[in-house]
C-alpha positions as CSV (number, residue, x, y, z in Angstrom):
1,X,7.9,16.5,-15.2
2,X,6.9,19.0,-12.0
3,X,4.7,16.9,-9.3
4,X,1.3,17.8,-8.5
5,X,0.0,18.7,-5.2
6,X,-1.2,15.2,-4.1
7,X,-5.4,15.2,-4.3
8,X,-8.0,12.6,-4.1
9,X,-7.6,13.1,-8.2
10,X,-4.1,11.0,-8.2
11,X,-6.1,8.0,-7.2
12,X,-8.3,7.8,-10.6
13,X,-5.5,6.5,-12.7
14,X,-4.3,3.3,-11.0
15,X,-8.2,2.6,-10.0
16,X,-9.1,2.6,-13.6
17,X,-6.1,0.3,-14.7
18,X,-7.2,-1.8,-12.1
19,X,-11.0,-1.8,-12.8
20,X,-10.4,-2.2,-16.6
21,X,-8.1,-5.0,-15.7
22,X,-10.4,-6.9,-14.0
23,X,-13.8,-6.0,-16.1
24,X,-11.7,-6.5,-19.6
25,X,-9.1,-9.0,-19.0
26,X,-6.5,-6.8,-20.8
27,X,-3.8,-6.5,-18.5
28,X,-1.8,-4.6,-21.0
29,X,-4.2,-1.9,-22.6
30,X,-5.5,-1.2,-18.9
31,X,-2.2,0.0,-17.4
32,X,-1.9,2.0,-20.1
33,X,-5.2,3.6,-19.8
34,X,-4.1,4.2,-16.2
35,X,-1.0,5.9,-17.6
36,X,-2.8,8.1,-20.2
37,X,-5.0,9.1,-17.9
38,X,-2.7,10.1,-15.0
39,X,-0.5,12.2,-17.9
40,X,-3.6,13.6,-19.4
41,X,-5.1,14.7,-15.5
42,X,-1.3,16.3,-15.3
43,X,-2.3,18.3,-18.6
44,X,-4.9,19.5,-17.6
45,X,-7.6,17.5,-19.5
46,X,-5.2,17.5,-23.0
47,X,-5.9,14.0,-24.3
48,X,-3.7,14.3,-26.9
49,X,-0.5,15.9,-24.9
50,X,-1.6,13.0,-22.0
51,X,-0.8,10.1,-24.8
52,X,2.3,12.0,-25.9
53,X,3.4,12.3,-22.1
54,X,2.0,8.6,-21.5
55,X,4.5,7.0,-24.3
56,X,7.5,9.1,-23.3
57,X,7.1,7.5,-19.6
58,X,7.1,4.3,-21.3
59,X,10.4,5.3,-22.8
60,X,11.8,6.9,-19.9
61,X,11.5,3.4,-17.9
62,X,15.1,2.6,-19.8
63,X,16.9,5.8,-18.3
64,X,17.1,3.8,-15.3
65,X,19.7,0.7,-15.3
66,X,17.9,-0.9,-12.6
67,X,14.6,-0.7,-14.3
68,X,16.2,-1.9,-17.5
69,X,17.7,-4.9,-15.4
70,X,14.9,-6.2,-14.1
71,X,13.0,-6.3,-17.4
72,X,15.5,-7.5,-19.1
73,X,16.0,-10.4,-16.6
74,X,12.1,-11.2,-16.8
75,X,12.7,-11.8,-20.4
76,X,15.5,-14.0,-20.1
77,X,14.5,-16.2,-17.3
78,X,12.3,-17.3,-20.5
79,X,15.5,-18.6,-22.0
80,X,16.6,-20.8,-19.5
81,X,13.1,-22.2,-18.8
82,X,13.3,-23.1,-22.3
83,X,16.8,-24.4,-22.6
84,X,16.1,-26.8,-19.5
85,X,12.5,-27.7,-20.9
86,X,13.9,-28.2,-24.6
87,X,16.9,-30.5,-22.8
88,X,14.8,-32.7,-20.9
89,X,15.8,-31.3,-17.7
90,X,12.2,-30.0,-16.5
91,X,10.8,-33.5,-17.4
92,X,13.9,-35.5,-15.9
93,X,13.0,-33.8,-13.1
94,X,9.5,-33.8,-12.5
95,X,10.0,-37.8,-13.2
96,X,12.6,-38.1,-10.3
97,X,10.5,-35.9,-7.8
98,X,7.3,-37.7,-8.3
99,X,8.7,-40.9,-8.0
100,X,10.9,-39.7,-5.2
101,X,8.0,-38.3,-3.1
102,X,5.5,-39.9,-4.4
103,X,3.4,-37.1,-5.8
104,X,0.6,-39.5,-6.8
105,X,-2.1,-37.5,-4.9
106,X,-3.6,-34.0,-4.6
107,X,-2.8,-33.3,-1.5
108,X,1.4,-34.4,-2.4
109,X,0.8,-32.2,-5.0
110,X,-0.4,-28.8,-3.7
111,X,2.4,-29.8,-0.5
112,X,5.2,-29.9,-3.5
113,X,4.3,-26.3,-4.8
114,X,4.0,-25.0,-1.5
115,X,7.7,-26.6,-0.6
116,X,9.1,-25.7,-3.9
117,X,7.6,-21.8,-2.8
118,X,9.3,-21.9,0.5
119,X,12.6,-23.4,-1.1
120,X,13.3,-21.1,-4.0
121,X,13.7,-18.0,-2.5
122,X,16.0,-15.9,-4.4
123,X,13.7,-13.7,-6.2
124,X,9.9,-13.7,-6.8
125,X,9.2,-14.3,-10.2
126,X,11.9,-17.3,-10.5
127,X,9.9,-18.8,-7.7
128,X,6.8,-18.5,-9.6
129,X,8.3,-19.7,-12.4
130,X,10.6,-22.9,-10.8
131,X,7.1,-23.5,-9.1
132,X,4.7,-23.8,-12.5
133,X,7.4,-25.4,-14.4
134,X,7.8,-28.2,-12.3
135,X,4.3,-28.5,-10.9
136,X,1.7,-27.5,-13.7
137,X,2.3,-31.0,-14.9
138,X,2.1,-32.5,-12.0
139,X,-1.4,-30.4,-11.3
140,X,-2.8,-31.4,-14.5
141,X,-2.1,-34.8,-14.2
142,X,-4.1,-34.9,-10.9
143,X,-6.8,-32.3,-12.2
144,X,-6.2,-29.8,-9.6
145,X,-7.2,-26.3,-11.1
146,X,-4.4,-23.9,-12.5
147,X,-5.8,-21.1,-10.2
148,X,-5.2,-23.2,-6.9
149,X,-1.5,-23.3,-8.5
150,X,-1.4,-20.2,-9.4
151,X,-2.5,-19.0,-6.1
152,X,0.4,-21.1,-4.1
153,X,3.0,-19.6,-6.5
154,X,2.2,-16.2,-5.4
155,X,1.5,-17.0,-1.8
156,X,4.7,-18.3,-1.3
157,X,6.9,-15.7,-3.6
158,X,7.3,-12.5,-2.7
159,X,6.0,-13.2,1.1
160,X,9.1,-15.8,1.6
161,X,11.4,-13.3,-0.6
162,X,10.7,-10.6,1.8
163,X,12.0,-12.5,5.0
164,X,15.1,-13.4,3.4
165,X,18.3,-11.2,3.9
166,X,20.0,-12.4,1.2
167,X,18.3,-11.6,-2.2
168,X,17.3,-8.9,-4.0
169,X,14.4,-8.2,-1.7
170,X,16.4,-7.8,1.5
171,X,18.9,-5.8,-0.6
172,X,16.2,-3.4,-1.7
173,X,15.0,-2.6,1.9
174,X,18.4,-2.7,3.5
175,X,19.9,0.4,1.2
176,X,16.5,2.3,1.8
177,X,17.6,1.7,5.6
178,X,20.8,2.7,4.9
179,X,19.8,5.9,2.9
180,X,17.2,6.9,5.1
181,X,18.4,10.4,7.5
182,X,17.3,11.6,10.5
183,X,18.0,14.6,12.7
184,X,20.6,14.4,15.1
185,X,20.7,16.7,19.1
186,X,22.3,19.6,17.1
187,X,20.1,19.2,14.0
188,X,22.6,17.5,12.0
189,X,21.4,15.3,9.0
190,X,22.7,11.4,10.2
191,X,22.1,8.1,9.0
192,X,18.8,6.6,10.7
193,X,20.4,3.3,11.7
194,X,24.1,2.5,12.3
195,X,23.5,-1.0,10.5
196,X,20.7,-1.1,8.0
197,X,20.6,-5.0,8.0
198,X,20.1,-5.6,12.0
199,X,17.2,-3.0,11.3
200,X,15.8,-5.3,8.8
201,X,16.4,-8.4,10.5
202,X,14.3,-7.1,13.7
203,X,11.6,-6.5,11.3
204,X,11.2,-9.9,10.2
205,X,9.3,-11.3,13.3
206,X,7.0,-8.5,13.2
207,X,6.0,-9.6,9.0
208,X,2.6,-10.4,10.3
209,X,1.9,-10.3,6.4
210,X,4.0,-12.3,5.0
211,X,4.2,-15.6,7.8
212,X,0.1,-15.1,8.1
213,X,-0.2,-15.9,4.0
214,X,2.5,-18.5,4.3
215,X,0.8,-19.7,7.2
216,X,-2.4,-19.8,5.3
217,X,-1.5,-21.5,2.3
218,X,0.1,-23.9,3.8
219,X,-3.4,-24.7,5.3
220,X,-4.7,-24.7,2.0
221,X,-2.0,-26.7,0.4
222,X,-2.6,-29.5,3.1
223,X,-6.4,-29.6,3.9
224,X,-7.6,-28.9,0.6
225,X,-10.2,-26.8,2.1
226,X,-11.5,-24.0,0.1
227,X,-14.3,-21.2,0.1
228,X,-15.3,-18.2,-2.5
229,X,-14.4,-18.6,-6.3
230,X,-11.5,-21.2,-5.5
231,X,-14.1,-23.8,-4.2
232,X,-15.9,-23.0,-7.4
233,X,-12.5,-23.8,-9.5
234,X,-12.0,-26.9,-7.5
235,X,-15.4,-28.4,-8.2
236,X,-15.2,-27.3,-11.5
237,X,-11.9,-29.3,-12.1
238,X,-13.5,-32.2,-9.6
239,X,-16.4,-32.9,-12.3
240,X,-15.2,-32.2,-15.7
241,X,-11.2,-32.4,-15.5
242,X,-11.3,-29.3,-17.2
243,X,-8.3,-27.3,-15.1
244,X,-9.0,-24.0,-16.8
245,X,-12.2,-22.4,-16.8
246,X,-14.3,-22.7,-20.3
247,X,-13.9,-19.6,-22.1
248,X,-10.8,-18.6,-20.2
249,X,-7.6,-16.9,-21.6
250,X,-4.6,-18.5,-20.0
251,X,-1.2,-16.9,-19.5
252,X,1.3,-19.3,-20.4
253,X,4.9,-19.5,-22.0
254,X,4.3,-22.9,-23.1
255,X,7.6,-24.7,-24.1
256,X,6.4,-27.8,-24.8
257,X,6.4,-27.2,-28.2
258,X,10.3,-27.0,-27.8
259,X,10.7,-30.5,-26.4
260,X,13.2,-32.1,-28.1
261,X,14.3,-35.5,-28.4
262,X,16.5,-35.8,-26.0
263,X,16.5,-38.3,-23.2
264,X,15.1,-36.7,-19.9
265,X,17.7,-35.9,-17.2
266,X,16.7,-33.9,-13.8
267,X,20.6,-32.4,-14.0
268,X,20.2,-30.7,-16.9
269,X,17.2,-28.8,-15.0
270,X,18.8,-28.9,-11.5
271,X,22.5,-27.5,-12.6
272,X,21.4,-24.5,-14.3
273,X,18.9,-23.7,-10.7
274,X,21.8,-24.2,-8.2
275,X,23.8,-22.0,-10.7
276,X,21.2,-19.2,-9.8
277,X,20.3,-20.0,-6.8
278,X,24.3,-19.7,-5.6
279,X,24.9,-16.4,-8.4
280,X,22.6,-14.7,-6.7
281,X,23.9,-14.1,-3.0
282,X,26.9,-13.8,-4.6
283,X,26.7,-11.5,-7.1
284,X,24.6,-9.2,-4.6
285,X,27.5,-9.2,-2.0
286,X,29.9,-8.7,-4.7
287,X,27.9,-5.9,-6.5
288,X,25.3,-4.3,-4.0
289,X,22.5,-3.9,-6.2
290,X,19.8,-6.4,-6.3
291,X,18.9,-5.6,-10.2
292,X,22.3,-6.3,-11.1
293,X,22.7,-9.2,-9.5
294,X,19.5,-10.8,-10.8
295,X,20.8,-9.5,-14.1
296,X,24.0,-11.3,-14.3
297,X,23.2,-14.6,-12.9
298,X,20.4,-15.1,-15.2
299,X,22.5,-14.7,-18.0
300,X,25.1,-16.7,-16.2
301,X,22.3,-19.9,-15.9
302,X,21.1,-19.2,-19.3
303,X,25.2,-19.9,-20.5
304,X,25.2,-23.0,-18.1
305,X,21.9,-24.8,-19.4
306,X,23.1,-24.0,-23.3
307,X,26.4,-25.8,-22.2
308,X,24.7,-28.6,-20.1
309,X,22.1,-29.4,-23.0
310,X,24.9,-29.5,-25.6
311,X,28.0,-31.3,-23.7
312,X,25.7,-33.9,-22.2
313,X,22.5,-34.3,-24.8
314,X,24.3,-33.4,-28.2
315,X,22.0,-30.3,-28.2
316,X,23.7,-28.2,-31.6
317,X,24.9,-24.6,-30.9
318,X,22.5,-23.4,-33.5
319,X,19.3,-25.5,-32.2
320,X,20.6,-23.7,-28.3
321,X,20.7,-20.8,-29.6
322,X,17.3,-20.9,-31.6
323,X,15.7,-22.1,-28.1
324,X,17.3,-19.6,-25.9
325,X,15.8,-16.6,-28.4
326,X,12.3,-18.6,-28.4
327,X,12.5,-18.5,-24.8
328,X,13.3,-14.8,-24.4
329,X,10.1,-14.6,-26.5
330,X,8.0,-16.3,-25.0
331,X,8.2,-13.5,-21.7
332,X,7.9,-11.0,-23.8
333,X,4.5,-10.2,-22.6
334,X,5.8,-10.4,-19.3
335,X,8.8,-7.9,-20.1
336,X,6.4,-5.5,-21.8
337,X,4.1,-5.6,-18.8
338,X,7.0,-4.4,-16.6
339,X,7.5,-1.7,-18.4
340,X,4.0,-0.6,-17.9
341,X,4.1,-1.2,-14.6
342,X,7.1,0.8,-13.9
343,X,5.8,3.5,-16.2
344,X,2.3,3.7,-14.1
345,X,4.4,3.5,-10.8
346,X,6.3,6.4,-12.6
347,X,3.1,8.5,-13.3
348,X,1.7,8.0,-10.1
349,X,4.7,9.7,-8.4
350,X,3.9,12.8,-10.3
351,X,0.5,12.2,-9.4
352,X,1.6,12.3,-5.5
353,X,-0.9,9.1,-5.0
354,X,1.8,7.8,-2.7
355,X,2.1,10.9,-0.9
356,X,-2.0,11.1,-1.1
357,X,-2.5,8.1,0.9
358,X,0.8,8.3,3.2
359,X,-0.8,11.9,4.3
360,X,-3.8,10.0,5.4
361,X,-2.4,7.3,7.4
362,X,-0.1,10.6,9.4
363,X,-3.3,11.8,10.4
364,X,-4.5,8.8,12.5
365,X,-5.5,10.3,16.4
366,X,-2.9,7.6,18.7
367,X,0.5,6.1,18.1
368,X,-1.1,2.8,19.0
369,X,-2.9,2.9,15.7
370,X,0.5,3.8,13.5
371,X,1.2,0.0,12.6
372,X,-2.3,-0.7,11.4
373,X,-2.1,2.9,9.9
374,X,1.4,2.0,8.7
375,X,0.4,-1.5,6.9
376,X,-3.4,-0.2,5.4
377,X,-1.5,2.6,3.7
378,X,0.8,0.4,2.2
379,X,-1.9,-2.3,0.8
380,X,-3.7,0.9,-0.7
381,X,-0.6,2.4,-2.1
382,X,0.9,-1.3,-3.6
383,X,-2.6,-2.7,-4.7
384,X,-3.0,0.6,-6.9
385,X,0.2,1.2,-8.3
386,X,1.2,-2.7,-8.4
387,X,4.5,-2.5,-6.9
388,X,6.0,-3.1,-3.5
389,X,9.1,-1.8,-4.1
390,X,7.8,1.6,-5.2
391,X,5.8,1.5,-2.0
392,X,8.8,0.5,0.3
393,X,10.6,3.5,-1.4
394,X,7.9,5.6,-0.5
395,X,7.0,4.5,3.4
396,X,9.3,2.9,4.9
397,X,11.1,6.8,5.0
398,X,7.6,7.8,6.5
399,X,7.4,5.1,8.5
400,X,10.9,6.0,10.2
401,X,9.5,9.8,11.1
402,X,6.0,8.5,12.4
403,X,8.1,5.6,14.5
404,X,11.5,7.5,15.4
405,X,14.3,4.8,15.3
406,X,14.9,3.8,19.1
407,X,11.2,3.6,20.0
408,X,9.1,-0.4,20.7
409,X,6.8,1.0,17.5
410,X,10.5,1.2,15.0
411,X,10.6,-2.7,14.3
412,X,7.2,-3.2,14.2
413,X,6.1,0.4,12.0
414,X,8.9,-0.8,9.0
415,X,7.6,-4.5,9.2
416,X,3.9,-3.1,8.8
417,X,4.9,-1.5,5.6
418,X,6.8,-4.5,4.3
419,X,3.8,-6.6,4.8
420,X,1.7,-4.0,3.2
421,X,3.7,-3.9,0.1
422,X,3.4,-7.5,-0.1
423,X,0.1,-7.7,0.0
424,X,-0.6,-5.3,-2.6
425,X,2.1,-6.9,-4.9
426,X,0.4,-10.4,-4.2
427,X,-3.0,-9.5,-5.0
428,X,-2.7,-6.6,-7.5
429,X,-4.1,-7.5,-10.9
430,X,-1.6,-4.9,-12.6
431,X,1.1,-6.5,-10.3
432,X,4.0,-8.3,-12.7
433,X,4.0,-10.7,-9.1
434,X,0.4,-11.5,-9.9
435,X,1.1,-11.6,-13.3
436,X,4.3,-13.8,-13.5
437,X,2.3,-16.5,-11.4
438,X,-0.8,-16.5,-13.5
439,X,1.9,-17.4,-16.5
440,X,4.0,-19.8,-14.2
441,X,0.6,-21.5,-13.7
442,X,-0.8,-21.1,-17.0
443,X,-4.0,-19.9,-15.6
444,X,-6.1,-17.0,-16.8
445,X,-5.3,-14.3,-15.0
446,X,-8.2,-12.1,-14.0
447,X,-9.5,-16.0,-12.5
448,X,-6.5,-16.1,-10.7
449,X,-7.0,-12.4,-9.4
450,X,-10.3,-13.5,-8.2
451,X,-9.6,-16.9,-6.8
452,X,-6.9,-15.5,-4.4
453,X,-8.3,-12.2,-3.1
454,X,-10.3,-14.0,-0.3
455,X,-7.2,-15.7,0.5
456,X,-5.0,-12.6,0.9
457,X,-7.7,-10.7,2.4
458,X,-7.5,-13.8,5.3
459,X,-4.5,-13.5,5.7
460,X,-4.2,-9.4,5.7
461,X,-7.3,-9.4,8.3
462,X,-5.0,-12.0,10.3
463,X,-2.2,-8.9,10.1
464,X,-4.8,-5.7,10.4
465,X,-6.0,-7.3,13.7
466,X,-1.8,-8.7,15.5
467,X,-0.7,-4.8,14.1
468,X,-3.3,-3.4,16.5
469,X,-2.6,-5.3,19.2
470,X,1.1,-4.7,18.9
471,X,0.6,-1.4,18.6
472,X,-1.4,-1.1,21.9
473,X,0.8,-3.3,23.5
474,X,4.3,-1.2,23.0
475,X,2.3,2.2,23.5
């Protein structure tokens, strides 16, 4: 499809999804009102050629391996959740670590999600996931509210992911690094940085995004002080035990209802996460591509928890095999949702709402102001389309030519944009980040939405104000 001339326009489609999100609690049907929309604005008002256009970007997500890698991995990260709840293994464990640590309070409680957040950092939405699956019992158990656990999966997902080298964040950024070009003395077209990971690495102290939410919900996590709707939640959950709100529509893939009756043991949980937790590095040096390396290792700890439950519980082949399908099915919301997402992010482009906003923040008046220009852009751009790593694609390139790549702003201009696309993949209701905590937690997920936002806009107000002051302080 030919790109439009970037307006004001491109912003209406990911502004509705995200409205109807929010006002109807249909995730789903909302992005793709934001896609039809964008297609039929590309039409030129032709409703019924925009819904044509609309479903062939949903099909067109699968031209793309990478795309088709992802989703595929969301869906089966459902299978080995399932295998190592069915087993035993997620209830082996949760026993052990609670009478390990001692988990018998609220506060041991909200400091295990936060640690388990830290911990598991090899990709976002198994964080979320290792997180609620070990923890949402523990939460209930104490009657803390799903949304505060919802809220410290996401906090500590994709902000730890992206100041970690080695997963499939850090490979992401690294090959934009590595593709990005600049001019050379003679006008030559040259690589922008001799080695794409150092660049990265010097980025990482400058994350004011990422360490400030950390930072923050580890506050939370520890003082149990809360303001806005969260305080709300937690008083709620303080004097009726009810952990959801009334009314509520939770996202959950629930395999309880799997639990067989096999004696609990935390091995047949723990193998099958050091199995992915060691594939992944690996299979991203061996490969260099952070899809395919998700990909393959979790198939590879889906094989390892069918063979732990049946070598050491007497779990049948055919009762695996039946759980590891169940499994797959229970994400497939979550799979689904992906390919919205990528199908929006898709429609957008041709939109030019990336370029849209990026034009804005070029215009700012002083270099000092480039980092805070650098960093709002990216929120905007990563809370409407719901993707960070569409919004790295798109700014961190920019970022290089507003920066240069030998000047004090370089580290700190690509860090703003990194922290940006965090933020607006951490708070985005059409975000699968969002979304895979809200299931992880089994929390509704418009409350969960609206029970973080103050949070994130803390901790991006914390950011806004050190981006200014670096920048003033290098220029």
């Amino acid at each position: 499809m030919t790109a439009l001339d970037p307006t004001a326009l491109s912003l209406l489609p990911p502004a509705v999804a995200i409205v109807a999100a929010i006002v109807t609690r249909q995730v789903h049907l909302s992005l793709f009102a934001g896609i039809w929309l964008g297609w039929t604005v590309h039409a030129d008002g032709d409703l019924l050629s925009g819904l044509d256009q609309g479903l062939e970007a949903c099909v067109a997500v699968f031209q793309s391996d990478g795309n088709t890698k992802v989703i595929a991995f969301s869906a089966f990260v459902g299978a080995v959740m399932a295998l190592t709840q069915s087993s035993g293994g997620v209830a082996g464990f949760v026993h052990w670590i609670t009478r390990r640590a001692k988990v018998d309070t609220p506060r041991r409680a909200r400091m295990l999600s936060w640690c388990i957040g830290v911990g598991v950092f090899i990709e976002s939405s198994i964080t979320s996931l290792v997180n609620g699956a070990v923890c949402r019992p523990v939460f209930d158990r104490l009657k803390i509210p799903r949304e505060k656990l919802a809220y410290l999966c996401d906090a500590t997902s994709a902000p730890i992911c992206i100041l970690i080298p080695l997963n499939a964040w850090g490979a992401y950024v690294i090959g934009i690094l590595g593709d990005a070009k600049v001019s050379d003395a003679t006008g030559q077209s040259v690589p922008a940085f001799a080695d794409p990971a150092a660049a990265f690495v010097e980025t990482m102290p400058y994350n004011f995004y990422a360490f400030g939410a950390l930072a923050f919900s580890l506050w939370i996590a520890w003082s149990g002080r809360d303001f806005g709707p969260m305080a709300a939640a937690e008083a709620r959950a303080a004097d009726t035990g009810q952990v959801t709100r009334p009314g509520s529509q939770a996202v959950a893939a629930d395999f309880a209802e799997l639990q067989g009756d096999l004696e609990p043991r935390a091995f047949r949980f723990v193998i099958p996460l050091l199995v992915l937790i060691a594939a992944m590095p690996t299979l991203l040096y061996l490969t260099d591509s952070g899809s395919t390396a998700v990909f393959y290792a979790v198939l590879l700890a889906a094989a390892v928890a069918m063979v732990t439950a049946m070598a050491s519980g007497g779990m049948s082949l055919e009762r695996a095999t039946e759980v590891f399908f169940k499994g797959v099915g229970a994400l497939m919301p979550l799979a689904i949702l992906m390919v919205l997402a990528f199908a929006l992010g898709a429609t957008t482009k041709v939109l030019g709402t990336n370029l849209y906003v990026a034009e804005l923040a070029q215009g700012l008046p002083s270099p000092a102001l480039i980092p805070l220009g650098l960093f709002g852009a990216s929120c905007l751009i990563a809370f409407a389309t719901g993707t960070s790593w569409g919004t790295f694609a798109i700014m961190l390139p920019i970022a290089i030519g507003a920066t240069g790549v030998d000047s004090p702003l370089t580290a700190i201009g690509l860090s703003a944009v990194l922290g940006g696309g965090v933020f607006g993949d951490h708070c985005s209701p059409i975000s699968d980040t969002t979304l895979v905590a809200s299931l992880a937690a089994g929390s509704d997920h418009i409350d969960h939405v609206n029970t973080q936002l103050p949070y994130a806009l803390s901790a991006a107000a914390f950011a806004s104000t050190l981006y200014l002051v670096a920048g003033l302080a290098v220029t």
